[in-house]
C-alpha positions in Angstrom: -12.4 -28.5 -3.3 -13.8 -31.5 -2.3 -12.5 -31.3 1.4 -13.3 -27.5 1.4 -17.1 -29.1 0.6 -17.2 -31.5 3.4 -16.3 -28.9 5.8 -12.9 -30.0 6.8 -11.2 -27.2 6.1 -13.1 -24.9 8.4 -11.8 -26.0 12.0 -9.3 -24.1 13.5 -7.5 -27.3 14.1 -7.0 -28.7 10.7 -5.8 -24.8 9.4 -3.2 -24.5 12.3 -2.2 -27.8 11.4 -1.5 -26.4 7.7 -0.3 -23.0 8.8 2.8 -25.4 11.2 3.3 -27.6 8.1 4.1 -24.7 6.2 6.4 -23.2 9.0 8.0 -26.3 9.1 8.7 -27.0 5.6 10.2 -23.5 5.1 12.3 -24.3 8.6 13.7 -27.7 6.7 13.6 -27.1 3.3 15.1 -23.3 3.4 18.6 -24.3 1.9 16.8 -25.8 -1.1 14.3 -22.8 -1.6 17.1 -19.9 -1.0 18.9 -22.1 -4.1 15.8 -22.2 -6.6 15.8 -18.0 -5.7 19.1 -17.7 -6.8 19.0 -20.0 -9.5 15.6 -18.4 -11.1 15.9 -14.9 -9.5 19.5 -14.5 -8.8 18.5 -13.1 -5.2 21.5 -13.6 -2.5 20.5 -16.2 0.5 19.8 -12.6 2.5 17.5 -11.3 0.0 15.4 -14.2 -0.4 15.3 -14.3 3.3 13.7 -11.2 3.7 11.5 -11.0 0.9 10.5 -14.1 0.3 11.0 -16.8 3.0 10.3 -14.3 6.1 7.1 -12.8 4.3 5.3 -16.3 4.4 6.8 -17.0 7.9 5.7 -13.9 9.6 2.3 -14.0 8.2 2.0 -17.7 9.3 2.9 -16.8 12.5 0.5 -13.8 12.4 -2.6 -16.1 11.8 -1.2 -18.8 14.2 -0.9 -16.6 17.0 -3.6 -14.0 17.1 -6.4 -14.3 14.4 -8.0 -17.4 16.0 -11.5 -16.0 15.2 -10.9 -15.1 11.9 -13.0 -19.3 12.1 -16.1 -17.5 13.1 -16.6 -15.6 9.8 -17.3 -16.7 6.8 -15.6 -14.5 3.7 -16.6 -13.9 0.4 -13.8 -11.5 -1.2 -11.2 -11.2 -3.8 -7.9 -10.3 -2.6 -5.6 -9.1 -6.0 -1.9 -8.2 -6.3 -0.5 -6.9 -9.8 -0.8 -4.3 -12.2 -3.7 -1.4 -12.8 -4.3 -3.3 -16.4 -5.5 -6.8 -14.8 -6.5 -5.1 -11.4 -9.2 -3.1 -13.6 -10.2 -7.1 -15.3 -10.6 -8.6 -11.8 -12.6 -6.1 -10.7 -14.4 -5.7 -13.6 -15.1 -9.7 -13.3 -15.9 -9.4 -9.4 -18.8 -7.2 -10.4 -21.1 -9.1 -11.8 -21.8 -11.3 -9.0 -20.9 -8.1 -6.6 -18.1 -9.5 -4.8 -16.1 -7.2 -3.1 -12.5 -6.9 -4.4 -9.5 -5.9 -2.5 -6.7 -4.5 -5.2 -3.2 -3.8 -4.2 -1.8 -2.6 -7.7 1.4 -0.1 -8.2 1.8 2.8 -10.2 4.4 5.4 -10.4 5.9 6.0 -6.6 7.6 9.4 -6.4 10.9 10.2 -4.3 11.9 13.7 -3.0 14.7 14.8 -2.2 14.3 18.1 -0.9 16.9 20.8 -0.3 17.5 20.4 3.6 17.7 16.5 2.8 19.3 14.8 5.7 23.0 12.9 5.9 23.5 12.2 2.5 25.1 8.5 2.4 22.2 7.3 4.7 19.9 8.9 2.7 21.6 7.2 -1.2 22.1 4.2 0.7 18.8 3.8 1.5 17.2 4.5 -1.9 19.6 2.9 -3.2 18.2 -0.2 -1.2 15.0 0.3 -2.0 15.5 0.4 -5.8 17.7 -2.2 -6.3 15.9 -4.7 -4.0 14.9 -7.8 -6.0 16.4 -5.9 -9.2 13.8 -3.2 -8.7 10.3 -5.4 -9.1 8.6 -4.4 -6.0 5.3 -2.6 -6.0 6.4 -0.2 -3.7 9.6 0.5 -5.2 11.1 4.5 -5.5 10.2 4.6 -9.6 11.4 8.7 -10.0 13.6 11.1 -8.1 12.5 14.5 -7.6 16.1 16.2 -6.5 16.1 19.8 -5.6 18.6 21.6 -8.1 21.2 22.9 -5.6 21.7 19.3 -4.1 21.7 17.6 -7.9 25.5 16.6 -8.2 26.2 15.8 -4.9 23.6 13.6 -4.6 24.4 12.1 -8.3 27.4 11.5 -6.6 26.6 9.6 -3.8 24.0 7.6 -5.6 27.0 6.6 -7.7 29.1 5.9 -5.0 26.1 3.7 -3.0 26.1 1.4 -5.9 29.5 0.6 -6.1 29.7 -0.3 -2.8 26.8 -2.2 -2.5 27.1 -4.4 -6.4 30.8 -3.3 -7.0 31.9 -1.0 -10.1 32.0 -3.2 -13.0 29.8 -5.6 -14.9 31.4 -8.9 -13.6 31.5 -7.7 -9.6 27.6 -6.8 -10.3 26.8 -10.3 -11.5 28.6 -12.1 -8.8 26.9 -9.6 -6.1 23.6 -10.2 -4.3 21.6 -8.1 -6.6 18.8 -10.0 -8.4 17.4 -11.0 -11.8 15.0 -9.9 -13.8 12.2 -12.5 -13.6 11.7 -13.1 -17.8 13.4 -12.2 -20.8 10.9 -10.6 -21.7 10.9 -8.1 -18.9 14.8 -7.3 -19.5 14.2 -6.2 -23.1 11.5 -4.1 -22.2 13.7 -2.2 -20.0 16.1 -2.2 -22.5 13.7 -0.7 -24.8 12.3 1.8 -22.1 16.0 2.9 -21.6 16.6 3.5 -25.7 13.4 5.4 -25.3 14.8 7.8 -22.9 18.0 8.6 -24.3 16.5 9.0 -27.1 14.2 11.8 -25.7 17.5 13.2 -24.3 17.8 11.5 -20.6 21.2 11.0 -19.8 22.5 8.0 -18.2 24.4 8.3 -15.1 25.1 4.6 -14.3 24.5 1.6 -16.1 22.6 1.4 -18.8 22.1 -0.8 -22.0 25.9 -2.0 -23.1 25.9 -4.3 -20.3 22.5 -5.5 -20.1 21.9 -9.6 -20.7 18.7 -10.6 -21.9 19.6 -14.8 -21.8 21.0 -13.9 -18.0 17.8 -11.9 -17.2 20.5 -9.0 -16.0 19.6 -5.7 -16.3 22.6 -3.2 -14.2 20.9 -0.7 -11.8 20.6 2.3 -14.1 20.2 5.8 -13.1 19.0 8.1 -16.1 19.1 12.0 -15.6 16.1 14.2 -16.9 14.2 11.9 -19.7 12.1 13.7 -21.6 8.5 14.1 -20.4 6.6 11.9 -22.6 9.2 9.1 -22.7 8.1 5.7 -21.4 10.3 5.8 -18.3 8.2 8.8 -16.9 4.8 7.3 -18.8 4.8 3.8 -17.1 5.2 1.9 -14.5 9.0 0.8 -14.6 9.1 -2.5 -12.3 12.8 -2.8 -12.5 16.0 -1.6 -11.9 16.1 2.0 -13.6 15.8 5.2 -11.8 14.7 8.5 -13.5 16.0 11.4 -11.8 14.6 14.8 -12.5 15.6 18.2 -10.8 13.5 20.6 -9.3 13.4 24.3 -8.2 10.8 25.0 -6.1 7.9 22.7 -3.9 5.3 24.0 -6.2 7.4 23.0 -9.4 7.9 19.8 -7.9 4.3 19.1 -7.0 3.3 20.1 -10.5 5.7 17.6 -12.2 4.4 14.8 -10.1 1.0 15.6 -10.4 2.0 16.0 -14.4 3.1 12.0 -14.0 0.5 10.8 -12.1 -2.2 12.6 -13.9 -5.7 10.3 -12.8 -3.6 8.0 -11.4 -2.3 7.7 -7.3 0.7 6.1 -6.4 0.9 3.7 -4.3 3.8 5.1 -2.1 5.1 8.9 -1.7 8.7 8.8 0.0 10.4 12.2 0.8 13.7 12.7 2.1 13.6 15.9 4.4 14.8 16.8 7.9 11.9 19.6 7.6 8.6 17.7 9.1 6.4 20.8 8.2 7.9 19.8 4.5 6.9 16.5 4.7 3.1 17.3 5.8 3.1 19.6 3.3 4.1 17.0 0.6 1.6 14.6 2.3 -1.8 17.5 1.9 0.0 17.8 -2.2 0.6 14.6 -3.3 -2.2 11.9 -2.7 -1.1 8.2 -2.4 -1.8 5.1 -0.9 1.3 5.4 2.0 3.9 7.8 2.7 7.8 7.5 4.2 9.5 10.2 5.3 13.6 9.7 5.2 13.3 5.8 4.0 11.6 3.7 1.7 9.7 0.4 1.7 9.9 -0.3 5.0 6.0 0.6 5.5 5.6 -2.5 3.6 7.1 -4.5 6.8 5.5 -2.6 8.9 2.6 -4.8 10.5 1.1 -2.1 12.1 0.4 -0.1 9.9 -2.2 -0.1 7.1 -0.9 -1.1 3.3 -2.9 -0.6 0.4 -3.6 1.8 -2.4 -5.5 4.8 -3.2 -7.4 4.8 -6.5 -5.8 3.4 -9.6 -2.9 1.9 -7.1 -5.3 -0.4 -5.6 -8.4 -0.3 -2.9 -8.9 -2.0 0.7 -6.1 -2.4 3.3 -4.1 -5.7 4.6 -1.4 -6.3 6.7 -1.7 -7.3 10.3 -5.3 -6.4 11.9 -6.0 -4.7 9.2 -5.9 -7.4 6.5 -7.9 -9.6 9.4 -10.5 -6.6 8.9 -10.2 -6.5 4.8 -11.6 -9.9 5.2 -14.4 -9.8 7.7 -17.9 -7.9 7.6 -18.8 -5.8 10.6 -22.5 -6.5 10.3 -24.8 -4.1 12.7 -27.7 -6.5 15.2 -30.0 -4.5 17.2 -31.8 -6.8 19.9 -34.8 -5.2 21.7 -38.0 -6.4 23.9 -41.2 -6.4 22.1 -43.9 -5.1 24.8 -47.2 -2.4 24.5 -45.3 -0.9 27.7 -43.1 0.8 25.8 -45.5 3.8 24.8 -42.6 6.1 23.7 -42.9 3.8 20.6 -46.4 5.0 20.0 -45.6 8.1 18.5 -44.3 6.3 14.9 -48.5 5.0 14.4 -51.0 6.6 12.8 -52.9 8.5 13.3 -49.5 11.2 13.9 -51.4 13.9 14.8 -53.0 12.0 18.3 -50.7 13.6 20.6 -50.2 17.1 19.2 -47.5 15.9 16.9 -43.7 15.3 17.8 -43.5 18.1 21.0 -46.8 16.9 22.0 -46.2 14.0 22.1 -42.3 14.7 24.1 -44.1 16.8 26.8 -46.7 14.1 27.5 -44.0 11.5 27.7 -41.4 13.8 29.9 -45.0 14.6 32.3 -44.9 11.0 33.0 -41.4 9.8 33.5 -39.4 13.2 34.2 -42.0 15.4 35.9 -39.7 17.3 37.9 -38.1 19.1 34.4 -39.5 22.0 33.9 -41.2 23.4 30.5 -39.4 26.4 29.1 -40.7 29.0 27.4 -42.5 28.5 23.9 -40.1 28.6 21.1 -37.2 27.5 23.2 -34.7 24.7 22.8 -36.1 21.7 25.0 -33.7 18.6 25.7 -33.9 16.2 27.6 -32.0 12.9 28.4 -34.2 9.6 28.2 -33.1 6.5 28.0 -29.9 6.8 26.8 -31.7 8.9 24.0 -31.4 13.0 23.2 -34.8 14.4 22.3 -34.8 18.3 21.1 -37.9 20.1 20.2 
């Protein structure tokens, strides 16, 4: 604070200074920070790599190397990652001294997997990916499958089959795999509890599921869970973890109208649809609203630093990411410089008394009879335009 007060923080020197520190401390100590991931998170070397340690770097090297002018502006803005609950406190706070607030929450993300789906073990590998990522506690995270009914088994089948050759098939090759930790106690009994929930409303479980969960280990098994009931808590909230409804479908429409069901008031903050069919895919995009779309992957938007990332709605408001999260915390602010001079009599017309030249024509005519003689006056009643400065006039 204090050397925020004094001003030293506001030189482009003394920030690039901290942006190389922190490049260099994640270049030396990234043996040591990899460990404290596994350790706490149980993520793999890799995975912290990419979701952790890269994040930072890249976005250091962002700032370092193009957003030199971001020192020009001075900001006054909440930027706020979490959940819908304490995204609605935040802004609630930010409000009374009206500062703006950009939210990047969650919600429910809905995954499609239509009936002309394309090569299936791409397509399970990559979910698969995606949900299992950091144990499933992503924002942007797949949290239900929509699977069109005539492609159900098959692709319960190769969902099955991604898994064991991604963690291996029993409990002890999943623990000693690269898949992740749940990051509290806490969270893995309440995905134990969402699970009970859901068989208890009838869901089915496909792989995984509570017999090998271990709350002291924070390790929850990926879980897939076929057809939940409606209401249950898997379907009713957000999961953040390794468990994957899966619900069939017959039809776009019925589809649509189930995640629309899910979603109710709220927007999700990703739509992914697995389809070779393009027209299918804009189709899904004018249907389902949310804050980004994928078609045939998932999460790699997120990476994407071209691309705008942000919510619609109740997942979140305002964009970041690249130029755009430069722009989320700048203001574009309009300055209109003119000369001050009695010359300009076109001016003359926005003094009383109005009615000196003949009103707004009037006043037109007598201006183009001075500067643009040669234009002729059309007939009474007709459109007049004419090109002045830059400016259209139409009487």
């Amino acid at each position: 604070m204090k050397c925020s007060a004094l001003g030293e923080t506001r030189t482009f020197e003394w920030r690039e200074r901290q942006l190389k520190q922190v490049l260099k401390f994640l270049e030396e100590q990234y043996s040591e920070i990899a460990a404290a991931l596994t350790a706490d998170l149980g993520k793999c070397s890799f995975e912290g790599e990419i979701t952790e340690i890269e994040v930072v770097r890249t976005e250091c090297k962002e700032a370092l190397e193009k957003f030199r002018c971001l020192l020009s502006l001075r900001w006054d803005l909440i930027f706020f990652t979490g959940s819908e609950t304490v995204g609605k406190i935040v802004a609630s706070a930010a409000s009374k001294t009206l500062s703006p607030v950009v939210l990047e929450l969650g919600g429910k993300a809905p995954l499609i997997v239509s009936k002309d789906a394309p090569d299936l073990k791409a397509m399970a590998d990559r979910i698969m990916w995606g949900k299992t990522i950091n144990a499933g506690q992503t924002c942007v995270a797949p949290d239900y499958v929509m699977v069109h009914e005539d492609r159900l088994e098959e692709v319960l089948e190769a969902f099955k089959r991604s898994l064991k050759d991604m963690f291996g098939e029993t409990t002890a090759e999943i623990k000693k795999s690269s898949f992740a930790r749940n990051v509290s106690e806490a969270s893995t009994k309440r995905l134990i509890s969402m699970i009970e929930d859901a068989e208890a409303s009838g869901g089915e479980i496909i792989a995984g599921g509570t017999k090998d969960a271990d709350v002291k280990d924070k390790f929850f098994p990926p879980t897939l869970i076929l057809n939940p009931g409606r209401e249950s808590r898997v379907l009713t909230e957000e999961i953040f973890g390794c468990v994957l409804p899966i619900i069939p479908y017959s039809s776009t429409t019925s589809c649509v109208s189930y995640i629309n069901s899910i979603n109710g008031v709220s927007t999700p903050l990703a739509l992914y649809v697995f389809t070779t069919s393009d027209a299918e895919f804009s189709s899904y995009l004018d249907l389902v609203p949310s804050g980004g779309a994928v078609q045939n992957d998932v999460l790699v938007h997120f990476a994407c630093g071209t691309l705008p990332f942000g919510g619609l709605g109740t997942s979140g408001y305002g964009r970041a990411h690249g130029k755009f999260g430069f722009e989320a915390f700048t203001h574009t602010r309009g300055v209109l410089s003119k000369p001050c001079r009695k010359a300009f009599e076109f001016q003359g017309i926005r003094y009383p008394p109005y009615d000196k030249y003949g009103g707004w024509s009037g006043w037109t005519f007598k201006l183009l009879s001075k500067t643009l003689p040669e234009i002729p006056v059309l007939h009474s009643g007709a459109l007049k335009r004419a090109v002045m400065g830059g400016m259209m006039v139409a009487a």
